[in-house]
Kinemage of the C-alpha trace (Angstrom):
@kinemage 1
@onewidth
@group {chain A} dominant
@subgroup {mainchain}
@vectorlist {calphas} color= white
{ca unk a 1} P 7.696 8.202 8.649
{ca unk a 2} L 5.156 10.575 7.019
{ca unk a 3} L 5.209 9.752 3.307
{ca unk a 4} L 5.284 13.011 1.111
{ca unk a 5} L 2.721 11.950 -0.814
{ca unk a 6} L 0.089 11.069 1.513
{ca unk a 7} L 0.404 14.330 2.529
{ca unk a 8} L -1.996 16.336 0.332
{ca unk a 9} L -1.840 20.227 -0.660
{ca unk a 10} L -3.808 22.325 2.251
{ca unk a 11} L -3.216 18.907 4.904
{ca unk a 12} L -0.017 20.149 5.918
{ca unk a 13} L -1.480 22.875 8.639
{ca unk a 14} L -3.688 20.367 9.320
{ca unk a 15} L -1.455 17.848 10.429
{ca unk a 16} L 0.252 20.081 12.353
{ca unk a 17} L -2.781 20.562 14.354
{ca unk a 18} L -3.286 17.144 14.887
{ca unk a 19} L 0.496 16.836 15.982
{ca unk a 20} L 2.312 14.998 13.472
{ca unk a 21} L 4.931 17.562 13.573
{ca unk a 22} L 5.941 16.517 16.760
{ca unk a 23} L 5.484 16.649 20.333
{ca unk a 24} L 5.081 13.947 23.322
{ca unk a 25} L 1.412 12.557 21.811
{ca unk a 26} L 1.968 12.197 18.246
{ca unk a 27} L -0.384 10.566 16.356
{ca unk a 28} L 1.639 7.301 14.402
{ca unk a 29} L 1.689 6.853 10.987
{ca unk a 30} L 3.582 4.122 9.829
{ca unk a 31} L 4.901 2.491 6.782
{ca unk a 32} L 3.908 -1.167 5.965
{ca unk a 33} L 6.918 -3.322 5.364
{ca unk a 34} L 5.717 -7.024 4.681
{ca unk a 35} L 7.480 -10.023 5.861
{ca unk a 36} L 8.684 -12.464 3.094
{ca unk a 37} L 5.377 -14.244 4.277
{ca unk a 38} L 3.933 -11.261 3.493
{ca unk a 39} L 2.390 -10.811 6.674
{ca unk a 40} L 2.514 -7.501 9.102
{ca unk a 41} L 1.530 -7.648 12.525
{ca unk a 42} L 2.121 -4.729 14.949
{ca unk a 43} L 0.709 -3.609 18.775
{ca unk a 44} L -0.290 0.121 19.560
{ca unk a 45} L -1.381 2.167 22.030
{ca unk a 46} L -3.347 5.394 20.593
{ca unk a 47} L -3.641 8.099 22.922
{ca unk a 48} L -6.823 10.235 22.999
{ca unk a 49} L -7.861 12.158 20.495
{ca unk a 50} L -4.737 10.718 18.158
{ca unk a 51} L -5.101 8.200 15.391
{ca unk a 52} L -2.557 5.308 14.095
{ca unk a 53} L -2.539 4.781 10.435
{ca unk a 54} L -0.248 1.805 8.592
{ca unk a 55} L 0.092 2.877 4.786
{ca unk a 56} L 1.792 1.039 1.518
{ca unk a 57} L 1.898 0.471 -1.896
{ca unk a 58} L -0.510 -2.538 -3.462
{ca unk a 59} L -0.539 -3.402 -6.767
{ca unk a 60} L -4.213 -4.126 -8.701
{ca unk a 61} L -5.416 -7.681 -8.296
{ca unk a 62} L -3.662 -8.649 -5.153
{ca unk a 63} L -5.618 -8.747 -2.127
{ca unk a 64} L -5.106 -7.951 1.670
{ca unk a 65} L -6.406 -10.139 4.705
{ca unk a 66} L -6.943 -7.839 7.530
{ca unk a 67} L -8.118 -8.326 11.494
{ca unk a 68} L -7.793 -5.938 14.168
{ca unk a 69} L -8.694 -6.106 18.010
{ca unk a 70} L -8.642 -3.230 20.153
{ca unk a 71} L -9.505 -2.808 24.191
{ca unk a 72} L -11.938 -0.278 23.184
{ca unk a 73} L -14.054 0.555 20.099
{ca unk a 74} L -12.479 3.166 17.411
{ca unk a 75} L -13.457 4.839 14.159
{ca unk a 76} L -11.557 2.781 11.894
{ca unk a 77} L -11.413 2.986 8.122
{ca unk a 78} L -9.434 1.634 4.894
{ca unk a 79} L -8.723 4.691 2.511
{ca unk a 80} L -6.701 5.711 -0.373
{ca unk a 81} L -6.564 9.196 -2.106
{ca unk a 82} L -7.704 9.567 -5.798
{ca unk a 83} L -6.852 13.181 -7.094
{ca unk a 84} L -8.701 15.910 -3.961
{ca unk a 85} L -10.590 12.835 -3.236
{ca unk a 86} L -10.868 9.910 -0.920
{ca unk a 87} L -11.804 6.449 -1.796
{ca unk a 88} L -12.863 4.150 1.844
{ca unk a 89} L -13.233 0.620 0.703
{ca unk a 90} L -13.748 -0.263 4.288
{ca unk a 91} L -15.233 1.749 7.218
{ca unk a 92} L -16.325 0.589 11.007
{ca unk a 93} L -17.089 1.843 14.615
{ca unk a 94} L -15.602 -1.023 16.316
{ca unk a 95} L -13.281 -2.907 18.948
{ca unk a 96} L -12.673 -5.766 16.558
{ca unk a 97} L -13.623 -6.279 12.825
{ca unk a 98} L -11.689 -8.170 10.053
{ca unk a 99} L -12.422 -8.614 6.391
{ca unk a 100} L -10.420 -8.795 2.876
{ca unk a 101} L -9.630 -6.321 0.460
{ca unk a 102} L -9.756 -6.667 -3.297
{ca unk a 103} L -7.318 -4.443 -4.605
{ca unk a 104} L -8.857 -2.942 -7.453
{ca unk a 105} L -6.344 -0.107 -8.415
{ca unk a 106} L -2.555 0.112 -7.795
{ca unk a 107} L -2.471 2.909 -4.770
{ca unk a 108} L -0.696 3.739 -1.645
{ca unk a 109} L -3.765 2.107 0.906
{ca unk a 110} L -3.796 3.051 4.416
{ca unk a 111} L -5.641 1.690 7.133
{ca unk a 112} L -6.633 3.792 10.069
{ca unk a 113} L -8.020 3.605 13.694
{ca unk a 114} L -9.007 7.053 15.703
{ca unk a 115} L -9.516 7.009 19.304
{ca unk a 116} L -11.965 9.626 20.156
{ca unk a 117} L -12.289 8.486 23.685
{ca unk a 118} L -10.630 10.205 26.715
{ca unk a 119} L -8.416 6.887 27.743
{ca unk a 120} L -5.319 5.590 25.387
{ca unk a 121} L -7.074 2.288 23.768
{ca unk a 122} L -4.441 -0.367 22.724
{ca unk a 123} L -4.981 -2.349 19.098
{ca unk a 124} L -3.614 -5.214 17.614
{ca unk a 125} L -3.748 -5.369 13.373
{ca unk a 126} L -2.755 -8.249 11.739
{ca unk a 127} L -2.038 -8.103 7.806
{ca unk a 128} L -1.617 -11.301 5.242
{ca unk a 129} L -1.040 -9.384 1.606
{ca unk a 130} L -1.863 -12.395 -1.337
C-alpha cells in the first residue's frame, strides 16, 4: 500500500503514469513490516520498465543490514525525502550489492530497484534492522 506521505505534491500524475494507480503491471511498493528478529526478506519479479520499492519508518541511530540479488542488473537506490528534496544514502547499477546503513535521521527510508530492461528480472532483498 502506497503510503500518503511518500507521495509528494505534483508526484501524484506522475505515478499514475508509471501505473501505480492500477492496472495488470503495476509497479510494487511495499511496506516494511519487520519480524520480531527484525529481519525482512521478500522475492519479486519486476516487470519492464516498473520498479519495486520496500519503505518504513527508522528511528536515528539504528542501523539497517541490507543484501539484494537479482537475475539481472537494476538501478537500485536507498532514498528518503527531506522537504522537495531527496536524500540517496546508497545508489548502484547492479545484479547484487549489499552494504549497511547508518541511520542518521528518523525518516520513512525506502529502498528501490528499477528494471529498465525489456525482460521481467526477479530480486531477492534481505533486511536485518539493529
Amino acid at each position: 500500500m502506497v503510503k500518503k506521505n511518500l507521495l509528494k505534491p505534483g508526484l501524484l500524475s506522475a505515478a499514475a503514469s508509471l501505473g501505480l494507480a492500477g492496472g495488470p503491471a503495476q509497479a510494487e511498493v511495499i511496506d516494511l513490516v519487520w519480524t520480531p528478529a527484525g529481519t525482512f526478506e521478500r522475492q519479486l519479479s519486476i516487470a519492464p520498465g516498473k520498479f519495486a520499492e520496500l519503505c518504513g519508518a527508522l528511528a536515528k541511530g539504528q542501523s539497517v543490514q541490507w543484501s539484494y540479488e537479482a537475475s539481472s542488473p537494476l538501478d537500485f537506490n536507498i532514498h528518503y525525502h527531506q522537504g522537495k528534496d531527496v536524500v540517496y544514502p546508497a545508489r548502484a547499477n547492479a545484479s547484487r550489492s549489499e552494504g549497511t546503513l547508518a541511520v542518521d535521521t528518523a525518516q520513512d527510508y525506502c529502498w528501490m530497484w528499477t528494471n529498465k530492461s525489456a525482460a521481467a528480472v526477479a530480486l531477492q532483498v534481505r533486511l536485518h534492522k539493529r
